[in-house]
C-alpha positions as CSV (number, residue, x, y, z in Angstrom):
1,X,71.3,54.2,40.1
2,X,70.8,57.9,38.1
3,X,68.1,60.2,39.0
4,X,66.4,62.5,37.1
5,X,66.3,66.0,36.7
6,X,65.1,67.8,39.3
7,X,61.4,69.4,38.6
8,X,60.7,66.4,36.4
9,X,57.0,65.0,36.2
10,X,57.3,61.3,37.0
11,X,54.7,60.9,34.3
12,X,56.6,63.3,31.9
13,X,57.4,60.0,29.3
14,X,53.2,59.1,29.2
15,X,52.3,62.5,27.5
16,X,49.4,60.9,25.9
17,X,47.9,59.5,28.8
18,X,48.1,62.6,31.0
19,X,46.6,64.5,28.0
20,X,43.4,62.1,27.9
21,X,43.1,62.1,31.7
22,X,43.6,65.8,32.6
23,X,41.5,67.0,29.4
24,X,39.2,64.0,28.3
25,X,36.7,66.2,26.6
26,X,37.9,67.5,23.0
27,X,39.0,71.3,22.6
28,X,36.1,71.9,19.9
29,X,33.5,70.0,21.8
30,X,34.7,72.1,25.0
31,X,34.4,75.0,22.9
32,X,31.3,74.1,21.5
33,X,30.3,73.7,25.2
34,X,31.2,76.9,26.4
35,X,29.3,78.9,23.4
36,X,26.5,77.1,24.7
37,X,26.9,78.2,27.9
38,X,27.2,81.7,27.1
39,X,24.2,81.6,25.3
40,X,21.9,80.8,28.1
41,X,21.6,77.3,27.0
42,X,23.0,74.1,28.9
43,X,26.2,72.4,28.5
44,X,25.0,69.4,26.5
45,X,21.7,68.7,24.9
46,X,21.7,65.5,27.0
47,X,19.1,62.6,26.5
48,X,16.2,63.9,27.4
49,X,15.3,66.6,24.7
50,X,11.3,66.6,23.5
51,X,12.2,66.1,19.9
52,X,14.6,62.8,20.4
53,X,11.2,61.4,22.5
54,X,9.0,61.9,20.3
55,X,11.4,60.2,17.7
56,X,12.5,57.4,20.0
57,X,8.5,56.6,20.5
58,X,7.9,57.2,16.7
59,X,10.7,54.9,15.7
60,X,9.1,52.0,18.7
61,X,5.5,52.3,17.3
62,X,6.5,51.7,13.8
63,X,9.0,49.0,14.5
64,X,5.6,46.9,16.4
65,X,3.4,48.2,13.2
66,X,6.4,46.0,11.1
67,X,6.5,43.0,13.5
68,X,2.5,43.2,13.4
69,X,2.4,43.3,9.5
70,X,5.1,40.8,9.1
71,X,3.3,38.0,11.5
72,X,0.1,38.3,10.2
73,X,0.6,36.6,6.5
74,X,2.3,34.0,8.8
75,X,-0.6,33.2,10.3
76,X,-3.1,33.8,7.2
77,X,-0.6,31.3,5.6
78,X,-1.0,28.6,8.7
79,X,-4.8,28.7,8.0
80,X,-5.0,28.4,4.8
81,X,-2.8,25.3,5.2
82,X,-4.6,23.8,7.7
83,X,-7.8,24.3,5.1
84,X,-6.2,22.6,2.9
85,X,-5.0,19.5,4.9
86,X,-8.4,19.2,5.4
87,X,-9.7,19.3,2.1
88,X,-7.9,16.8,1.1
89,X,-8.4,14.4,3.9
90,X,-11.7,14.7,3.0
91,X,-11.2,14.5,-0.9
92,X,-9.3,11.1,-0.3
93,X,-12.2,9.6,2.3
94,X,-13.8,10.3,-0.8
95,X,-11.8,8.3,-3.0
96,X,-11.8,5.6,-0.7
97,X,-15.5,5.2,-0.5
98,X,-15.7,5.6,-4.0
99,X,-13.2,3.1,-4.2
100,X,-14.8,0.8,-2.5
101,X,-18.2,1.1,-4.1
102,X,-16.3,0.3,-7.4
103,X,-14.7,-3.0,-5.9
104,X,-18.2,-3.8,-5.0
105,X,-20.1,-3.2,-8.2
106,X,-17.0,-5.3,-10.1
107,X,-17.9,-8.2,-8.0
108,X,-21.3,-7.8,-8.7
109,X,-20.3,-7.8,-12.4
110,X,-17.7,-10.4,-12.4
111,X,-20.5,-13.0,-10.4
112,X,-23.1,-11.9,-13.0
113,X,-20.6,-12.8,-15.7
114,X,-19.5,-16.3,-14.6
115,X,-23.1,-16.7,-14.2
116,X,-23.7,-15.6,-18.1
117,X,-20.8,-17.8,-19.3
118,X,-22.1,-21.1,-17.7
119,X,-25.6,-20.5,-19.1
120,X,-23.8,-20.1,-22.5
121,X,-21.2,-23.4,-21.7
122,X,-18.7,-21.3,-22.9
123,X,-15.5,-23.5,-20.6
124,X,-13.1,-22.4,-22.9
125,X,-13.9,-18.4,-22.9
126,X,-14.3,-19.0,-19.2
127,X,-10.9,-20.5,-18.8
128,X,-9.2,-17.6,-21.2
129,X,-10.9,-15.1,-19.3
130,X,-10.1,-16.1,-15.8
131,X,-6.3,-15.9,-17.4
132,X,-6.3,-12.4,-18.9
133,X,-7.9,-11.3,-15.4
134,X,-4.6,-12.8,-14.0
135,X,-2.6,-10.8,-16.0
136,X,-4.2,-7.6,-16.3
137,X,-4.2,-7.5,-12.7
138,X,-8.0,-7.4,-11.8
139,X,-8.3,-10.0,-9.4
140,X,-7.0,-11.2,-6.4
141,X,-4.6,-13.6,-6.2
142,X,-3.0,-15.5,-3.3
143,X,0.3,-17.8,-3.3
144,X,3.7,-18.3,-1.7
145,X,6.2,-15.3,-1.7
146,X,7.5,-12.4,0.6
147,X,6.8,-9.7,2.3
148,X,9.5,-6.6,2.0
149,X,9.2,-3.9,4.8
150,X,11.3,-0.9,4.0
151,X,11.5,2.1,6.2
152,X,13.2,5.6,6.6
153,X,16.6,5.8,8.7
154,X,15.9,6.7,12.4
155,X,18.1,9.6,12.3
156,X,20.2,11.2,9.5
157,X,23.3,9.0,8.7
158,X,26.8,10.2,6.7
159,X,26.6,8.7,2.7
160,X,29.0,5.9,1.9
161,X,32.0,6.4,0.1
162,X,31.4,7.8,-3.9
163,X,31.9,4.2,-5.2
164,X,29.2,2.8,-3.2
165,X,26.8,5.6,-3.8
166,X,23.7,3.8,-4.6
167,X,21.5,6.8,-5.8
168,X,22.1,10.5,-6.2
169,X,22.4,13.2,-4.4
170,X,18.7,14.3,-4.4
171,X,17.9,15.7,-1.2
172,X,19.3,16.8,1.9
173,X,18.0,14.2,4.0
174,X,19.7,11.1,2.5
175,X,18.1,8.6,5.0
176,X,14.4,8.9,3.7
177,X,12.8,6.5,1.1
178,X,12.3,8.1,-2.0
179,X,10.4,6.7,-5.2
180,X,13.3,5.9,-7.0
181,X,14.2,3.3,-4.3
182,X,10.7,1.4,-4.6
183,X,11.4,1.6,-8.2
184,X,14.8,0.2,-8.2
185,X,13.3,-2.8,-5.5
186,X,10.3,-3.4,-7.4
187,X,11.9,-4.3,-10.8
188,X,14.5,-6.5,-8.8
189,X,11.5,-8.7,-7.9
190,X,10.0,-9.0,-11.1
191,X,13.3,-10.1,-12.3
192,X,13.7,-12.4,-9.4
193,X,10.7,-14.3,-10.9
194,X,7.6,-12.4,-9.1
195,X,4.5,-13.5,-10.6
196,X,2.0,-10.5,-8.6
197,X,3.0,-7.5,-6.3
198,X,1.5,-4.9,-4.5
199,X,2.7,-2.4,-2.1
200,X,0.8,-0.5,1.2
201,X,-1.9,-2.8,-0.8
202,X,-2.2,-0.8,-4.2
203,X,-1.4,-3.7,-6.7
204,X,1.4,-3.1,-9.8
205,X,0.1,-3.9,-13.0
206,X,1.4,-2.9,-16.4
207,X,-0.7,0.5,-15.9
208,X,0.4,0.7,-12.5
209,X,3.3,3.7,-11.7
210,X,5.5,4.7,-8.9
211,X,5.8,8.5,-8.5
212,X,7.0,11.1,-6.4
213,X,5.5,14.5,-5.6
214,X,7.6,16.4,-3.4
215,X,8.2,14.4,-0.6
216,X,5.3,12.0,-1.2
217,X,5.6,8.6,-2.9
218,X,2.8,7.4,-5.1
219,X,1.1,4.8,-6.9
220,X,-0.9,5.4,-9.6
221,X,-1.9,8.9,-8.0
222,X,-2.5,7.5,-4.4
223,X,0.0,8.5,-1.9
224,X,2.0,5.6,0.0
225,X,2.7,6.1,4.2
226,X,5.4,4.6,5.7
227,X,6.6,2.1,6.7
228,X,6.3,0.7,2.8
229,X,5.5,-2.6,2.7
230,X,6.0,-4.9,-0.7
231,X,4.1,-8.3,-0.9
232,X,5.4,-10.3,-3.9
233,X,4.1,-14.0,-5.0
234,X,6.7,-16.1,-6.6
235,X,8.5,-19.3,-5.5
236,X,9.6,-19.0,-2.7
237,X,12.6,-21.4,-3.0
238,X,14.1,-19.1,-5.3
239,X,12.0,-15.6,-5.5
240,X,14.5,-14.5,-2.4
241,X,18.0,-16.0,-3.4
242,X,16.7,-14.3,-6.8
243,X,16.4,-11.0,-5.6
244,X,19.4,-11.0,-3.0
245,X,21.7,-11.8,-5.8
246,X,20.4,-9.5,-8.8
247,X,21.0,-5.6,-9.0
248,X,17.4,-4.8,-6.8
249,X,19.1,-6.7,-3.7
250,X,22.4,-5.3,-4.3
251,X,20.7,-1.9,-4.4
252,X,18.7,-2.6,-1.1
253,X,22.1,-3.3,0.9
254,X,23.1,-0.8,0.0
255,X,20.4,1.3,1.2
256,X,20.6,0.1,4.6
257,X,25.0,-0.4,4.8
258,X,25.4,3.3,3.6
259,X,22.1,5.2,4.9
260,X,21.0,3.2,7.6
261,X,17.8,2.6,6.3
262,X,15.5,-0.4,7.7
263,X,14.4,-3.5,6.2
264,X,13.1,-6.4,6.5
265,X,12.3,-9.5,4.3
266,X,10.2,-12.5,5.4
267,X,9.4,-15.5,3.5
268,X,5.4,-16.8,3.8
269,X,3.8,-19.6,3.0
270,X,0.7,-17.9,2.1
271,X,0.4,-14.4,0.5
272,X,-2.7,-12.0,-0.3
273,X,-2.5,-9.5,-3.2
274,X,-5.7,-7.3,-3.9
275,X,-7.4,-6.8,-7.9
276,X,-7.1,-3.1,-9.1
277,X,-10.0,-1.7,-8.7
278,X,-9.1,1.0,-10.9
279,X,-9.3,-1.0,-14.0
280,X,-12.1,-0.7,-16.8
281,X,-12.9,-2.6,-19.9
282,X,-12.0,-0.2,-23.2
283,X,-12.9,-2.4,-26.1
284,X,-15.0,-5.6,-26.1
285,X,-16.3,-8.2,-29.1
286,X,-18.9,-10.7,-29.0
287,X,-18.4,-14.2,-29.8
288,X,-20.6,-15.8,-32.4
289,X,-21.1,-18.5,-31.2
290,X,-22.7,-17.5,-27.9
291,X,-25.0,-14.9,-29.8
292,X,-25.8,-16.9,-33.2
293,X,-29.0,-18.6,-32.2
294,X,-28.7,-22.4,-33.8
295,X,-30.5,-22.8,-37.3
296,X,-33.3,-25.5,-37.2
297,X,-33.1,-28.7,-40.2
298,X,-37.2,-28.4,-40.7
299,X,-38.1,-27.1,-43.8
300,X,-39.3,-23.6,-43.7
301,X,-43.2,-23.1,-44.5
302,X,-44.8,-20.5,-46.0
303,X,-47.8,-19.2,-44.1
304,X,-50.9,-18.5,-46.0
305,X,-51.2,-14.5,-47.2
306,X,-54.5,-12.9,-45.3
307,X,-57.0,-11.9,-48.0
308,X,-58.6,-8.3,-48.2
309,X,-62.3,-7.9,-47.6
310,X,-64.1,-5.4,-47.6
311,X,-66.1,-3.8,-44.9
């Protein structure tokens, strides 16, 4: 065991240490300090000094005039939002009733028409209009077929692997229903054999279109809600194997394996699908032979000319 030499700070090897205890103010701020001091003033200027206040209070009141300013097209922006919700709650309760008025006058016109045409005995127009009706959509029509109910994924679930991608990447929330889908379902049934189809009760005809705007879905300018549901008539021996087989089913599996989307298909014996209201005549021609009064086999007679007289 050594010692060490006699006189010897035990701290002598933590120079740096001692100097920051013993002295912990800086020479030139000690100097600084002691000018100060000579000149009548104190030490430090400290915290409490009038002029750093004043700016401490000046610096508060125009960080609340900020917070003020910034909040306040927040809320200019929540009401005129809300004024426009309403506006066009109101503008569709308008369309509705409008709507509605229209379905009622068309059924006015269609009963006054069938009326017309068995006056004229006219089976044959009769029977050819009731078909392009059919097919253009204007009428209701009932039948066998199914009823599709497609819904958005209760909570956000992980894509599929990239070979089993059925759609793009087109949003951040991969587990909503977005127009495409209805598209892609839609043209499955028609290829499965669908003979009519409507969906939320808007019916498709070849006029008929499915769009999106933002985050809406809509047909023919009407927005859709959720849960979407798609009636279809067809056979219903082989409307569903159809569509489970072709690339419509293929692409609504794999909706629901890879994004957890719901569905639900049930068969029905009996199936209502609403006319389009929307519909109007653009071009129509008459048809001789319910205008053309017939011609009469007397012999026509000339009547005798009145003579002039005078008064």
């Amino acid at each position: 065991m050594t010692t060490g030499q006699p006189g010897r700070r035990p701290d002598a090897s933590m120079t740096l240490i001692t100097e920051m205890m013993e002295r912990p103010l800086d020479p030139g701020y000690a100097a600084a300090a002691e000018r100060r001091q000579q000149a009548g003033l104190p030490a430090a200027s400290g915290l409490r000094s009038p002029t750093l206040i004043i700016a401490t209070v000046l610096i508060g009141t125009l960080l609340g005039a900020s917070a003020l300013a910034l909040r306040a097209p927040t809320t200019a922006a929540s009401q005129i939002k809300v004024s426009l919700v309403a506006r066009i709650e109101s503008a569709r309760a308008r369309a509705d009733s409008q709507t509605n008025r229209i379905a009622t006058a068309r059924n006015e016109i269609n009963a006054a028409q069938a009326a017309a045409l068995g006056q004229q005995r006219q089976s044959g127009l009769t029977a050819e209009l009731s078909k392009l009706e059919l097919a253009a959509g204007t009428v209701a029509v009932t039948g066998p077929g199914l009823v599709l109910t497609i819904d958005d994924a209760e909570s956000k679930a992980e894509p599929g692997a990239p070979d089993t991608n059925p759609r793009s990447a087109t949003g951040p929330d991969q587990g909503k229903v977005i127009a495409t889908d209805l598209q892609v379902i839609v043209n499955g049934l028609w290829e499965a054999g669908a003979e009519a189809i409507s969906i939320n009760g808007h019916r498709l005809t070849s006029r008929a279109a499915i769009r999106s705007a933002g985050e809406a879905i809509l047909v023919d300018y009407r927005p859709l809600t959720r849960p979407y549901v798609i009636t279809a008539i067809g056979d219903r021996g082989s409307l569903g194997v159809e569509f489970a087989d072709n690339s419509g089913g293929s692409y609504l599996q794999s909706l629901t394996n890879n994004y957890k989307i719901r569905t639900d298909i049930q068969s029905r014996a009996s199936v209502l699908i609403p006319g389009e209201p929307t519909l109007s005549l653009q071009s129509a021609q008459p048809v001789q032979s319910a205008v053309t009064a017939p011609r009469s086999t007397a012999p026509r007679t000339t009547a005798p000319q009145p003579t002039e007289t005078s008064p």
